[in-house]
C-alpha positions as CSV (number, residue, x, y, z in Angstrom):
1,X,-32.3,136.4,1.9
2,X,-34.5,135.5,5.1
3,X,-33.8,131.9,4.5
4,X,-30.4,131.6,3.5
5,X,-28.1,129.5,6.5
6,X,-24.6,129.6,6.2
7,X,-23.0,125.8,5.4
8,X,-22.0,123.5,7.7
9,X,-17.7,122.7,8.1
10,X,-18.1,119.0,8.7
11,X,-19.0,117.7,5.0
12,X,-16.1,117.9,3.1
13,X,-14.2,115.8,0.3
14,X,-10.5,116.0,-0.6
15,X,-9.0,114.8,-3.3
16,X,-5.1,114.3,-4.6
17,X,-4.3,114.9,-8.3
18,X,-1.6,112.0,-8.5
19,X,-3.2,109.7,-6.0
20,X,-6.4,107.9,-6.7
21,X,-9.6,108.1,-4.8
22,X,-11.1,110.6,-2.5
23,X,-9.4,111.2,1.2
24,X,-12.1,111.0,4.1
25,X,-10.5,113.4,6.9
26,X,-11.5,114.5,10.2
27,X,-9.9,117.9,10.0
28,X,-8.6,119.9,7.3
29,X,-7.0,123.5,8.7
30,X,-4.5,125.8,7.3
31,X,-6.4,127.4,4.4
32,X,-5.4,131.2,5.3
33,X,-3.4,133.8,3.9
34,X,-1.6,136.3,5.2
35,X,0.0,139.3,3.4
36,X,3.0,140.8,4.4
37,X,4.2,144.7,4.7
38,X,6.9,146.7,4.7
39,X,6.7,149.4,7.2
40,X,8.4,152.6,5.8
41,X,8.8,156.5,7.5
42,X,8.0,159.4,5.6
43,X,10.2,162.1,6.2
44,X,8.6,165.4,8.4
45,X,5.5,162.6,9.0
46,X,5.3,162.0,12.5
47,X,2.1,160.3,13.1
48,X,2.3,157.2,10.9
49,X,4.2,155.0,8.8
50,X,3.3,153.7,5.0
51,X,2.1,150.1,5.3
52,X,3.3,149.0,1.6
53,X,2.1,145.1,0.5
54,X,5.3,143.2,0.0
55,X,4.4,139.4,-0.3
56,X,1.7,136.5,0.8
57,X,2.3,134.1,2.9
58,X,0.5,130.2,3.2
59,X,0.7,128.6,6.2
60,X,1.3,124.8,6.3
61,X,-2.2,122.4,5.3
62,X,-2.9,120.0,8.3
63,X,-4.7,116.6,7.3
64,X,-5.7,114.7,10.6
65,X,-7.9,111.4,10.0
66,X,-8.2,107.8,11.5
67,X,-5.2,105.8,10.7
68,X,-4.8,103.4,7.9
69,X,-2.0,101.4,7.3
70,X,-1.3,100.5,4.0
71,X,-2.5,103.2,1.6
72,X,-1.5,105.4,-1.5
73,X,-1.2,108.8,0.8
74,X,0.9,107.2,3.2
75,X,3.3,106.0,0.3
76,X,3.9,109.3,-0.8
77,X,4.1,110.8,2.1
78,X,6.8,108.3,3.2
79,X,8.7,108.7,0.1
80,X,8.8,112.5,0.9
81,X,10.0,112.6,4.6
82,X,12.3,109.4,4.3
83,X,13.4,109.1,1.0
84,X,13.6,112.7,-0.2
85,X,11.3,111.6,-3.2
86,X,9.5,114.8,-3.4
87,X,6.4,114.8,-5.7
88,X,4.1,118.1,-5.2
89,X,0.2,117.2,-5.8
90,X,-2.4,119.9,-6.2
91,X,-5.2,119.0,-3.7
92,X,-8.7,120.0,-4.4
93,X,-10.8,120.4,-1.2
94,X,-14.8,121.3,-1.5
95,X,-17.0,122.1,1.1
96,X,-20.4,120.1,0.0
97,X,-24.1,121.0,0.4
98,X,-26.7,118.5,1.8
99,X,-27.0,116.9,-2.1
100,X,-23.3,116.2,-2.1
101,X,-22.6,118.7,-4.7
102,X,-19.6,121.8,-3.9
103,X,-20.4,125.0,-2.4
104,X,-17.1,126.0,-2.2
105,X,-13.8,124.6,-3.8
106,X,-10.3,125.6,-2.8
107,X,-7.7,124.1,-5.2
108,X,-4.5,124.2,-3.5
109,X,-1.1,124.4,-5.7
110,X,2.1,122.2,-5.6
111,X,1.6,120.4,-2.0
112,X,4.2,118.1,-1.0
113,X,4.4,116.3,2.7
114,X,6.4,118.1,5.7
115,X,5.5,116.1,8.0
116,X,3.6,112.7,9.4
117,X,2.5,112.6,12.9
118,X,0.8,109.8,15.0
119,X,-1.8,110.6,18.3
120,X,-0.2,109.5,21.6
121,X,-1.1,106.0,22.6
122,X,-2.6,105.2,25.9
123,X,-3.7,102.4,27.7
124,X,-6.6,104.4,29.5
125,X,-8.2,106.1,27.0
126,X,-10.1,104.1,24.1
127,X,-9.5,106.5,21.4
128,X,-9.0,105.8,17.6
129,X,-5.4,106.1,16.6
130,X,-5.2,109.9,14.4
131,X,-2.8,110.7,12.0
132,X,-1.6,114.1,11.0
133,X,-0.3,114.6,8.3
134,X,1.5,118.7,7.0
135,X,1.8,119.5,3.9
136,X,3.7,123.0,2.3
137,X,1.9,124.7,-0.9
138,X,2.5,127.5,-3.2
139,X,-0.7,129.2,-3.0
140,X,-4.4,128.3,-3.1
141,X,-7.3,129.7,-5.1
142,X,-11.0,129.5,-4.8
143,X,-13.3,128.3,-7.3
């Protein structure tokens, strides 16, 4: 167990059930769960309340890479935000080791876009142009 290092965050793949080919991203952020509780009184008990579980909660998955034109993600996530053409993909994301095989594999369930968002442009700074791109899930599981 001396020699044991956690992994590193930065190799990653994702990939799209419907759409071909594997997505290269900058960030990927949003895996997290949160469970929700109802608070209730017991009568004569003073000093606390039950914390009962009631539900989990996802928050929205945030995609942010270089951008690039004219490609298959973009497509659908056009046809979600300006067509109403809403087509949920299960996303598989997997955090590699150094021989490019998974450590860790979150497949996330019934993704659709929310919403597409472009990086300021500015004359001053010599940036690459990122994209951002939301997407809403059921619920993720790790493999």
């Amino acid at each position: 167990m001396a020699n044991y290092y956690p992994p590193l965050g930065f190799h990653f793949k994702v990939e799209i059930a419907h759409i071909k080919g594997e997505f290269q991203f900058q960030s990927v952020s949003g895996l997290t769960v949160d469970m929700d509780t109802e608070e209730i009184a017991e009568g004569g008990e003073n000093r606390f309340k039950h914390k009962l579980p009631v539900r989990t909660k996802y928050p929205n998955l945030v995609l942010k890479r270089g951008l690039l034109v004219d490609s298959e993600l973009i497509k659908w996530c056009r046809d979600a935000v300006e067509n109403f053409d809403i087509r949920p993909a299960d996303l598989t994301i997997s955090l590699l080791n150094e021989e490019h095989q998974p450590l860790a594999t979150w497949n996330v369930v019934h993704a659709w876009p929310v919403k597409w968002n472009m990086t300021d442009f500015n004359a001053e700074e010599s940036k690459i142009a990122i994209e951002t791109i939301e997407l809403t899930y059921h619920y993720f599981n790790v493999k």
